[in-house]
Structures are given as C-alpha cells and as structure tokens.
C-alpha positions as CSV (number, residue, x, y, z in Angstrom):
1,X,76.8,50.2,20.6
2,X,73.5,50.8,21.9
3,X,71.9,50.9,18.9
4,X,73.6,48.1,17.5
5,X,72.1,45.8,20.4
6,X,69.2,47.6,20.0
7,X,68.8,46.4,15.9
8,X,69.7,43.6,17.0
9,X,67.3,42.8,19.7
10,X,64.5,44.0,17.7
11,X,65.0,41.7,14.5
12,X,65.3,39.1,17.1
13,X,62.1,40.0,18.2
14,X,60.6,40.3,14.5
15,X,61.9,36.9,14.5
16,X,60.2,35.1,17.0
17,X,56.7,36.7,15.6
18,X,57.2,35.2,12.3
19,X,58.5,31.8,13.8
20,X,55.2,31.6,16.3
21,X,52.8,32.8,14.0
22,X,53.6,30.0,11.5
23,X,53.7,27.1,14.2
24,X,50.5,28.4,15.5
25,X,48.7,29.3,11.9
26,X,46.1,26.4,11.2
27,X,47.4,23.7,9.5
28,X,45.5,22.8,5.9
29,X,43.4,19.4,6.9
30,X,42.6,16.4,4.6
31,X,38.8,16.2,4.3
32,X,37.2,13.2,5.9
33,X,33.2,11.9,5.9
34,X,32.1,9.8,9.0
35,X,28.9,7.8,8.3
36,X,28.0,8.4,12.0
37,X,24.7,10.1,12.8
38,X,24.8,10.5,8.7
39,X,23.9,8.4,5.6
40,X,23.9,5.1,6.2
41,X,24.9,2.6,3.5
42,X,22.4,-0.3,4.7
43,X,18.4,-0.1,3.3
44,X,16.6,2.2,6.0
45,X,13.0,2.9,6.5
46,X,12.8,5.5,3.5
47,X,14.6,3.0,0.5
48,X,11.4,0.0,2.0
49,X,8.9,2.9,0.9
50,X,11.0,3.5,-2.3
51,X,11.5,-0.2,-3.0
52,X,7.8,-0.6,-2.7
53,X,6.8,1.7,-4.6
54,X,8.7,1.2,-7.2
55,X,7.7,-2.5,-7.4
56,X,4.2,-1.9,-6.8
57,X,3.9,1.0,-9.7
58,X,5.5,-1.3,-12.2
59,X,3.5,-4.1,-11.2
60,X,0.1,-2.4,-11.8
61,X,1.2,-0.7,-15.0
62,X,2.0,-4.1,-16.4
63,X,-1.6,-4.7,-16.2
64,X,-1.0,-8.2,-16.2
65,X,-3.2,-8.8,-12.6
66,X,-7.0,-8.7,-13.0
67,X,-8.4,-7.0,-10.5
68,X,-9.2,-8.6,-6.8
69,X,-6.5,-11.2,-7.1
70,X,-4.6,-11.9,-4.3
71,X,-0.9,-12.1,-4.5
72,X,1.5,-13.2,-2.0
73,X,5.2,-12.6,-1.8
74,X,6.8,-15.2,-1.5
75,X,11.1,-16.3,-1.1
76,X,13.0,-13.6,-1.6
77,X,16.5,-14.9,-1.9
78,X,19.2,-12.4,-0.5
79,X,23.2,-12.1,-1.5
80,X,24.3,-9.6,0.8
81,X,27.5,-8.9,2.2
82,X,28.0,-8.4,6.1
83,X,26.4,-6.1,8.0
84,X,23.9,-5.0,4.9
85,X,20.2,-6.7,5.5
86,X,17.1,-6.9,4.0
87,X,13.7,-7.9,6.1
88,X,11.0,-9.2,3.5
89,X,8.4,-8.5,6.1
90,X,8.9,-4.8,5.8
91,X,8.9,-5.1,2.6
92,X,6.0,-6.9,2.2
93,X,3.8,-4.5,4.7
94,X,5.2,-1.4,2.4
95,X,3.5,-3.4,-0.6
96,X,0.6,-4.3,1.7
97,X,-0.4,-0.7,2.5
98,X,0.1,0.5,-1.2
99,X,-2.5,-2.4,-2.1
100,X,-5.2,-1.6,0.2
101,X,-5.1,2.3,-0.6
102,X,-5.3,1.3,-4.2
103,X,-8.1,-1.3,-3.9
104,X,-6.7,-3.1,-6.9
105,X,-5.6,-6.9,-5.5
106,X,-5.3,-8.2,-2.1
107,X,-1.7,-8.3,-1.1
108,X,-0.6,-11.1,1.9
109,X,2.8,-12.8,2.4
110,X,3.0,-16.4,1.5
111,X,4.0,-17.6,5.0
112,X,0.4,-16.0,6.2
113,X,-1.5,-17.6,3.4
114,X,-0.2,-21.3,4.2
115,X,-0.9,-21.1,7.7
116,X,-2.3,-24.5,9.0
117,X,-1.9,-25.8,6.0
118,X,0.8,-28.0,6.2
119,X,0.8,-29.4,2.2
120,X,0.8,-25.8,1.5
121,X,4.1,-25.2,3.7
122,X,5.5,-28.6,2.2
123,X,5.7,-27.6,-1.3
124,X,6.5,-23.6,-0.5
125,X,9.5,-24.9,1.2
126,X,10.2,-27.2,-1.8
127,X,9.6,-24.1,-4.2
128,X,12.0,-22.0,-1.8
129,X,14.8,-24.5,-1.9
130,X,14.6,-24.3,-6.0
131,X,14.4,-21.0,-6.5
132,X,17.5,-19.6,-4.3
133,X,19.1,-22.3,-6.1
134,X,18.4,-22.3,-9.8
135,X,16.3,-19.0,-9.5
136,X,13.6,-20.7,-11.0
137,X,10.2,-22.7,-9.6
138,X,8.6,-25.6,-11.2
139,X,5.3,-24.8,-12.7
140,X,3.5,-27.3,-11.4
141,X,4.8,-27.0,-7.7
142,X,3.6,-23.4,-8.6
143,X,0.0,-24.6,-9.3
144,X,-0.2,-27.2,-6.6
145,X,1.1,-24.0,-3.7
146,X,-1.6,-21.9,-5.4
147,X,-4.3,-24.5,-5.1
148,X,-3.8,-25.6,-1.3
149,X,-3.0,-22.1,0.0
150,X,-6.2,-19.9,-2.4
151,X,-4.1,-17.4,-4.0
152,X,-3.7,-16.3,-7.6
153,X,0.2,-15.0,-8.0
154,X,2.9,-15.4,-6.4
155,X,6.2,-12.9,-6.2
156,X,9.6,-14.0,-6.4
157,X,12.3,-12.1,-5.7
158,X,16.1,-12.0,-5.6
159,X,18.8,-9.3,-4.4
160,X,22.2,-8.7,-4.3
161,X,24.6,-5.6,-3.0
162,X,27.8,-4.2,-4.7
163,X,31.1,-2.5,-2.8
164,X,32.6,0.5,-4.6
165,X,35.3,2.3,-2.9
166,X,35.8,5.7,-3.8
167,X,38.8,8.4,-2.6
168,X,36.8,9.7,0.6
169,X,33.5,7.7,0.7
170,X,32.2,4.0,0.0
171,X,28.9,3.1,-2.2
172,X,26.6,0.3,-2.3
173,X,24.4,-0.4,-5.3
174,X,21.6,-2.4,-4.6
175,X,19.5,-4.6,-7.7
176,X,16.3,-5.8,-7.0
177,X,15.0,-8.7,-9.5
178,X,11.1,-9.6,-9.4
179,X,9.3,-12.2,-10.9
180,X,5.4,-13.0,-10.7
181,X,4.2,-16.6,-11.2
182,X,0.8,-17.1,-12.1
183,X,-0.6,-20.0,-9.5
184,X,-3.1,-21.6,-12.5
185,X,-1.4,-21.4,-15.6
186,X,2.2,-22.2,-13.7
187,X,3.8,-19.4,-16.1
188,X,6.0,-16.7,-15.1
189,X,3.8,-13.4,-16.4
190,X,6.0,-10.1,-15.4
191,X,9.9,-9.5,-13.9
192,X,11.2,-6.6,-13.1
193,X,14.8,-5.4,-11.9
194,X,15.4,-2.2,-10.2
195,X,18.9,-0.7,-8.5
196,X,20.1,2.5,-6.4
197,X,23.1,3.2,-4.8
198,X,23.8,4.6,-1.5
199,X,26.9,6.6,-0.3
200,X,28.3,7.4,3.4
201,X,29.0,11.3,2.1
C-alpha cells in the first residue's frame, strides 16, 4: 500500500514539473521594429548631404554652366504626405558649401538674390505660381527674373514621397526632379531626377 501511494505521489510530482516547466518556458515572440531612437523615414541631416551631392555632381558633369555663373535655386514645389518635410534652405546651403569648395559657380538662393528688389520678387512669385502648377516657367518671365535680380541660371525643382507597407516595416521612396533654366536664352538646359527609399527596420 505504501508503495502504491508512494508511485503514485511521485508521478504526481513528475507531473507538476512537466506542467510548470511548460507554462514557465518562454513563449516564441512575433518580431517587431520600432522606428524609435532608430531609422527614421523622414529626410535627416545625412540624405540633405546626399541630395546635394548628388545634384551638384550631375550638375557639373553636365558641363552645361560656364564657369563663374551664379545660380540660384529657386521654387521647389513639394508633394509630401504628413509628417514627411523638406526645408529648401538646407538644401540650398548643402549646394552652397559644395560650390564654394569647388570654385566652379557662385551658388545663392533666389529669395537672397531679389532682395530689395521688388520687380524681381514680382515676377519670381509669378514664376512660382506657374511652375507648382504646370511644372513649367515662361521663358521670358525667366529672362526678365534673371535680368532684375543678376543671375545666370536658375534651379527648379519638384518632389514627391511614396508609402509602401511591408509585413514588419514601412518604406518611403523619395524622387527628386531638377530642372536648370538659363536666365538669357529663357531655355531649359539640364533636368535631372534622382530617388532613394528609406525604411523604419
């Protein structure tokens, strides 16, 4: 009798081991990627130096600017969704730095170029208007702004951001679309377009 409560008291035993270990073995966990304190899906510091770069390669290789011009950025028309945003300032001091350690064109943003010049800022705005809404500028609006404000080109620019949603992260692709017009012939003389995508993973 004895041993019989004593077989039976230790398979009991052997089965409260086995029934604790497996509530208290780890559990297998779905994987999950926070963007917090990681990569962030908005343009930071690092894609401005990439961006500008980029442009400022492919606008010297076109070796359509003679040497010593001055070219101003001007509107650069943005289509991005909430809370992605672009600051054509930072761009344009990116570009600005790359120009000066080159030596090859003097690089200034069109709002600094038109200052106190108030038939300068009339037809910029006029130009602005135009291009974010036909994405295009009237070549002699082009000549007249080059005129009144004493620069040689002027860049246009446009940009837009895509969603993707993937199983565990999100991307954005980014596309960049340049034009240069040429403030006395009125012509458009080089575009460029240019993308990357960024991830939260």
């Amino acid at each position: 009798m004895n041993r019989f409560r004593l077989s039976l008291l230790s398979t009991l035993c052997a089965a409260m081991m086995i029934l604790v270990g497996c509530i208290s073995a780890p559990q297998p966990s779905i994987k999950t990627h926070s963007n917090a304190g990681g990569a962030t899906l908005g343009i930071d510091p690092r894609d401005y130096n990439r961006i500008a770069k980029q442009f400022y390669e492919s606008l010297v290789e076109s070796q359509r600017i003679p040497k010593g011009s001055v070219l101003a950025l001007g509107p650069v028309h943005g289509n991005l969704d909430h809370p992605y945003h672009f600051d054509a300032r930072k761009l344009q001091e990116k570009i600005q730095v790359r120009a000066s350690r080159s030596g090859r064109l003097d690089f200034c943003y069109a709002v600094d170029a038109m200052r106190d010049q108030d038939a300068a800022a009339a037809r910029y705005k006029v130009m602005k208007l135009q291009f974010e809404k036909e994405h295009t500028v009237d070549s002699e609006d082009l000549r007249t702004f080059g005129r009144l404000a004493d620069i040689d080109y002027l860049v246009f620019g446009r940009i837009s951001s895509h969603k993707a949603s993937k199983v565990f992260s999100r991307e954005v692709t980014y596309t960049f679309n340049w034009k240069l017009g040429n403030c006395e012939t009125g012509l458009i003389e080089w575009s460029d377009e240019a993308e990357f995508s960024k991830s939260n993973l």
